[in-house]
C-alpha positions as CSV (number, residue, x, y, z in Angstrom):
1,X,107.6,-22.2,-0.2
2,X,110.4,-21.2,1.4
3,X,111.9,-17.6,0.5
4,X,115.0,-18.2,-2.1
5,X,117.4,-15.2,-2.5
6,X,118.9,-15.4,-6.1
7,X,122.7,-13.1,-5.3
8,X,124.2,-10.9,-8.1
9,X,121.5,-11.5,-10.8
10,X,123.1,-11.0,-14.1
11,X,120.7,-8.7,-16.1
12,X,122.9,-9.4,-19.0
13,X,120.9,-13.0,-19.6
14,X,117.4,-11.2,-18.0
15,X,115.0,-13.6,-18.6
16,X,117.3,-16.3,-17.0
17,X,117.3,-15.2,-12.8
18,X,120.7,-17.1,-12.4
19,X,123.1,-16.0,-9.8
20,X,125.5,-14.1,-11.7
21,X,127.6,-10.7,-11.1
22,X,126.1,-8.0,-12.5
23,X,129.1,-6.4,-12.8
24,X,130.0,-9.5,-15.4
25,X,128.0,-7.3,-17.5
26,X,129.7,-3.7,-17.1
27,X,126.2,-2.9,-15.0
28,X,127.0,0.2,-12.7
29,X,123.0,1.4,-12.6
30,X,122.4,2.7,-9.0
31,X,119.1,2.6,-10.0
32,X,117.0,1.6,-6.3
33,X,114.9,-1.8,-6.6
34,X,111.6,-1.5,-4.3
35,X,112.4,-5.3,-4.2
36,X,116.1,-5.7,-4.2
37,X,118.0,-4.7,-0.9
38,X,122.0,-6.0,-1.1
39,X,123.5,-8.6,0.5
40,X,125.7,-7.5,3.2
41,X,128.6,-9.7,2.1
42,X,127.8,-8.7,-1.7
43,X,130.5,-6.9,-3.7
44,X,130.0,-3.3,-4.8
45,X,127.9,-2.8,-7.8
46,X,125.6,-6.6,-7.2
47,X,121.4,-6.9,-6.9
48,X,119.8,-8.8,-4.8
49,X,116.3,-10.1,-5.6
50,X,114.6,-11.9,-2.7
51,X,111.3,-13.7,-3.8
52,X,108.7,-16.8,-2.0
53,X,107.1,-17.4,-5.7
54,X,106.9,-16.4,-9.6
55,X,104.2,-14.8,-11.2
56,X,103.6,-15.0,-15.2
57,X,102.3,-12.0,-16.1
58,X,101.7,-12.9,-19.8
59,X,98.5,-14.5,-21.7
60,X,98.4,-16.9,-23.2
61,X,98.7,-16.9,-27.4
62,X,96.3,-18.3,-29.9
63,X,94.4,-17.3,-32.8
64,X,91.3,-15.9,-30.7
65,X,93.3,-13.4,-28.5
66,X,91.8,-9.8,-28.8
67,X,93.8,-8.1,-31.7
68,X,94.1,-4.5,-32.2
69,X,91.4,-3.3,-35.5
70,X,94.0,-3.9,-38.2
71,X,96.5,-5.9,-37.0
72,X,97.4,-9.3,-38.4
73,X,95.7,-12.0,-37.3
74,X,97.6,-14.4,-35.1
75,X,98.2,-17.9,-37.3
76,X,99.6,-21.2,-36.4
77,X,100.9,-23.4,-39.4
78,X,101.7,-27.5,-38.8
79,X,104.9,-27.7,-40.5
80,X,106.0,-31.7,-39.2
81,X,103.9,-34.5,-37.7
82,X,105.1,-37.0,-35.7
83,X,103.9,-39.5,-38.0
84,X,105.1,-38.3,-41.3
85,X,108.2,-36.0,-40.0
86,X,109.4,-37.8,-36.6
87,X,109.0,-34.8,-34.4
88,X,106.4,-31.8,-34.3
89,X,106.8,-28.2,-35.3
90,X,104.8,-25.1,-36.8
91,X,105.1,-22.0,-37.2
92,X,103.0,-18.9,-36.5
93,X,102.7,-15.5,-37.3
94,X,101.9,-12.8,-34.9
95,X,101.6,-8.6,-35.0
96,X,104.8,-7.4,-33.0
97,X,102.2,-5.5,-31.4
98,X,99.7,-8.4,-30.1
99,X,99.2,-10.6,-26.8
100,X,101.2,-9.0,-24.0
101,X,103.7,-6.7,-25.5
102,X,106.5,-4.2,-25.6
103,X,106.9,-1.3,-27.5
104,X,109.7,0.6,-29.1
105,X,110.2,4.3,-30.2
106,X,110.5,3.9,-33.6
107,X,106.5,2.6,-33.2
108,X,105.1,5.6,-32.2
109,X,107.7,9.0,-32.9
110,X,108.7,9.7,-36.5
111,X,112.5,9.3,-37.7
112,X,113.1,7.6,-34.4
113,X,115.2,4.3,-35.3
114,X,115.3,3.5,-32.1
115,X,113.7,-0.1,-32.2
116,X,112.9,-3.1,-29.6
117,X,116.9,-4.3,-30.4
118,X,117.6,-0.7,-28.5
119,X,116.9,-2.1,-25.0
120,X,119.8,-3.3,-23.3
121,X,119.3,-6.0,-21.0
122,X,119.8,-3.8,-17.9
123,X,116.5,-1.8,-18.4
124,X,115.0,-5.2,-18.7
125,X,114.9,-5.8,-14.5
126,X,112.6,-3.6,-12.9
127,X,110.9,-3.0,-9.5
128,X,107.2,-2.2,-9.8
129,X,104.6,-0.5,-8.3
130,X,101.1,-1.3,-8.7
131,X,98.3,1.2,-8.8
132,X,94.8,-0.5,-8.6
133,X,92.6,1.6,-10.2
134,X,89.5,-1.3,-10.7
135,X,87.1,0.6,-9.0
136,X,87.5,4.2,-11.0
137,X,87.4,1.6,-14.6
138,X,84.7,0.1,-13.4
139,X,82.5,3.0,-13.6
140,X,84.0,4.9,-16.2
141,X,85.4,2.9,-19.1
142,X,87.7,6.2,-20.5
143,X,89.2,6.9,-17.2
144,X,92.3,8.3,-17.0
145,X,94.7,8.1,-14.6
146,X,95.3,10.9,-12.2
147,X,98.5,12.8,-10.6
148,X,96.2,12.8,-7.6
149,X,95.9,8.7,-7.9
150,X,99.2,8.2,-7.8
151,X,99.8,10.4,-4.8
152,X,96.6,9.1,-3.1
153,X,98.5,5.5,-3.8
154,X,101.8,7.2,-2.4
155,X,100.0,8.8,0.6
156,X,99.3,4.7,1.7
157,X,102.5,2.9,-0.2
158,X,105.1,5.2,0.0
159,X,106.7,7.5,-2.7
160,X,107.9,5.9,-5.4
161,X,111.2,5.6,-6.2
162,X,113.1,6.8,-8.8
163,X,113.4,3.0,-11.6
164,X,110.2,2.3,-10.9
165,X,107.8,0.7,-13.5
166,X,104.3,1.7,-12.6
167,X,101.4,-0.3,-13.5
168,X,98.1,0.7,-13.9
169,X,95.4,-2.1,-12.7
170,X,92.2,-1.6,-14.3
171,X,90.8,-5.0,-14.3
172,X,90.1,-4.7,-17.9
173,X,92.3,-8.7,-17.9
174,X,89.0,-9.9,-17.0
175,X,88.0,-9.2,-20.4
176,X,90.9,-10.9,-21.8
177,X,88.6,-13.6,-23.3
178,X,86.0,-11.6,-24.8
179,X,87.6,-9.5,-27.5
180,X,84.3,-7.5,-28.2
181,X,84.5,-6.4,-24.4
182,X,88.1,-5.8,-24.3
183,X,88.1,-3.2,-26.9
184,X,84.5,-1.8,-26.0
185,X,84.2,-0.2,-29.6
186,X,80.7,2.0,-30.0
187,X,79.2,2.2,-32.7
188,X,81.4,5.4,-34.1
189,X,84.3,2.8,-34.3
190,X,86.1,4.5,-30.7
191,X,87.9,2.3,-28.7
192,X,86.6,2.7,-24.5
193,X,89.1,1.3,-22.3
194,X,90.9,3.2,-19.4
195,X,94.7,4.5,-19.6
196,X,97.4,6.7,-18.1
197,X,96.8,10.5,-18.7
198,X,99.1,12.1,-20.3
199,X,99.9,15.0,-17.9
200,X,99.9,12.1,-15.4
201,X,102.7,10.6,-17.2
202,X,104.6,13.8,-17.7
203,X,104.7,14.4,-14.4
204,X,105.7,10.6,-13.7
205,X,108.8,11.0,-16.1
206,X,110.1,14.2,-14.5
207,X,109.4,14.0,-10.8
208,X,109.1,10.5,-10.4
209,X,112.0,9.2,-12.9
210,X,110.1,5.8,-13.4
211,X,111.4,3.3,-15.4
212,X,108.1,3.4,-17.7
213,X,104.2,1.8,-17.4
214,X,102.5,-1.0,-17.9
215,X,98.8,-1.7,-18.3
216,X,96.1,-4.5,-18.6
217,X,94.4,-2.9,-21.1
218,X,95.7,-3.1,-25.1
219,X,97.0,0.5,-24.4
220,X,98.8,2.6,-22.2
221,X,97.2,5.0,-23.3
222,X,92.9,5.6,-23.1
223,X,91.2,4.2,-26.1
224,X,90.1,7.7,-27.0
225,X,93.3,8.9,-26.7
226,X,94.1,9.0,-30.7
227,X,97.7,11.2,-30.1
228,X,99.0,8.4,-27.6
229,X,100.3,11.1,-25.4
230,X,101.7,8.4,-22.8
231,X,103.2,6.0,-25.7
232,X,104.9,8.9,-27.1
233,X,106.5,10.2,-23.9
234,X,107.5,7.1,-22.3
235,X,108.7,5.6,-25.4
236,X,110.3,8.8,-26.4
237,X,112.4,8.8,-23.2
238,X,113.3,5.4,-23.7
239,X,111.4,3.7,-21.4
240,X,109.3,0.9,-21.5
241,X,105.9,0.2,-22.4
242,X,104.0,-2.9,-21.6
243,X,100.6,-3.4,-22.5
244,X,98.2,-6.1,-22.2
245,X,99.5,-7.5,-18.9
246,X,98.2,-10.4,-16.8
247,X,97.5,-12.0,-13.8
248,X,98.2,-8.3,-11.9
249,X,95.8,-9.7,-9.0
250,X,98.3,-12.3,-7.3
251,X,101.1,-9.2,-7.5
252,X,101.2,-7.1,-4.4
253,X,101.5,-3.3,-4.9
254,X,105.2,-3.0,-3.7
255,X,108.0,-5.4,-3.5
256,X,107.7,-7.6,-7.1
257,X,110.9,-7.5,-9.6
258,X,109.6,-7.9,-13.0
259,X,112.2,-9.8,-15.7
260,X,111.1,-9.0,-19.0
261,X,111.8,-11.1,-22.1
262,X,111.5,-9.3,-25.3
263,X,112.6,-11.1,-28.6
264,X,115.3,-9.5,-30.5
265,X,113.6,-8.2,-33.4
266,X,115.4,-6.6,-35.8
267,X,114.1,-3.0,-36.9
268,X,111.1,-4.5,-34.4
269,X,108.4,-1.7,-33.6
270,X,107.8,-3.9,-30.8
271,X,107.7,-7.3,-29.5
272,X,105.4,-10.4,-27.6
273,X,106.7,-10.3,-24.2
274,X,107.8,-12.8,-21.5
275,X,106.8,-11.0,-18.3
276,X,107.9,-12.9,-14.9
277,X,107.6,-11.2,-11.9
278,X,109.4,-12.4,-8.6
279,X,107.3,-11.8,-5.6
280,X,108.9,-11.7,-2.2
């Protein structure tokens, strides 16, 4: 496929990758996309994504997805037939915190109002950076992942830069279709599945100024991790927070622009996510 540069993306209309002025929406970010150099003939102020393909990053919904202990289960209703109505249509009902997801401040701090609505559509185009960390998972189920990972990762990929999202890739998607595996409970009722530590993503916030994490896993944050140290930071300082990402072999580990397509839900603790990733 031949390599298609979409000009002056409008973040305003994220999810839509048309070629737009950012500056139509008051954008003046300079915040530095790992995959989004300007045009040299582009105005002051415009992005530049240049991508060869398009990655979906998000799984696929139905009832038997693996659902946090708790959460509603995910329900589709037939509401018209073709034969009785003339068209089809149901409706469904899903956890704002199932499938691949976002979350929002007012999910995870206390008389934070911030919700999923408080994301402007600027924050919702971002380079990112990911850190395979398959083979660490693989033999430890609760790892954690490490300030020295992530400069290990830099010492090869470079330093990341600051509006960054940074994705940890455990390979726990595998698991995606057996929910028993995906959550690993024992027989205490604790969750084992890997996440970010939280002194990792401290230090990730302050010195590295990334624009938040994402995982494969139904948490950020380890399953034995009951305080959700890396929620509560990233969240707290208005980042974002994906979880149960897909597909995270076919992206590269520098260079992909992710457009992110949350639904506007009002007073939403969080939202199912569109996830499309541009890969040059």
């Amino acid at each position: 496929m031949p390599v298609r540069t979409l000009r002056r993306l409008a973040v305003c209309a994220a999810a839509a990758a048309l070629t737009v002025s950012a500056a139509a929406c008051g954008a003046t970010s300079s915040t530095p996309s790992s995959s989004a150099s300007p045009s040299p003939t582009a105005a002051a102020g415009t992005k530049t994504i240049t991508y060869s393909r398009v990655i979906d990053l998000q799984h696929v919904i139905s009832p038997d997805i693996p659902l946090w202990p708790g959460d509603p289960k995910v329900v589709f209703k037939t509401v018209a037939t073709m034969e009785k109505d003339g068209y089809y249509l149901r409706s469904f009902t899903i956890g704002e915190h199932s499938a691949t997801h976002m979350n929002a401040p007012n999910s995870f701090i206390a008389g934070d109002k911030r919700s999923i609505t408080s994301y402007e559509a600027e924050q919702l185009v971002v380079p990112a950076a990911v850190i395979d960390a398959r083979e660490q998972c693989a033999a430890d189920p609760d790892y954690q992942l490490s300030k020295q990972d992530v400069l290990d990762w830099e010492a090869v990929k470079g330093q990341l830069t600051p509006g960054t999202f940074v994705i940890m890739y455990t390979g726990w998607q595998d698991k995606w279709n057996d929910p028993k595996a995906f959550f690993n409970i024992d027989g205490q009722g604790n969750l084992h599945f890997p996440g970010f530590a939280g002194d990792t993503t401290t230090w990730l916030l302050s010195d590295r100024q990334i624009a938040g994490v994402g995982i494969d896993t139904h948490g950020v944050d380890p399953g034995l991790d009951t305080s959700y140290a890396t929620n509560t930071q990233t969240t707290g300082a208005h980042k974002i927070v994906i979880e149960c990402l897909g597909n995270l072999d076919q992206l590269p580990a520098t260079g992909a622009t992710l457009v992110l397509g949350i639904l506007r839900l009002k007073d939403g603790s969080g939202s199912p996510l569109s996830v499309m990733a541009f890969v040059p």
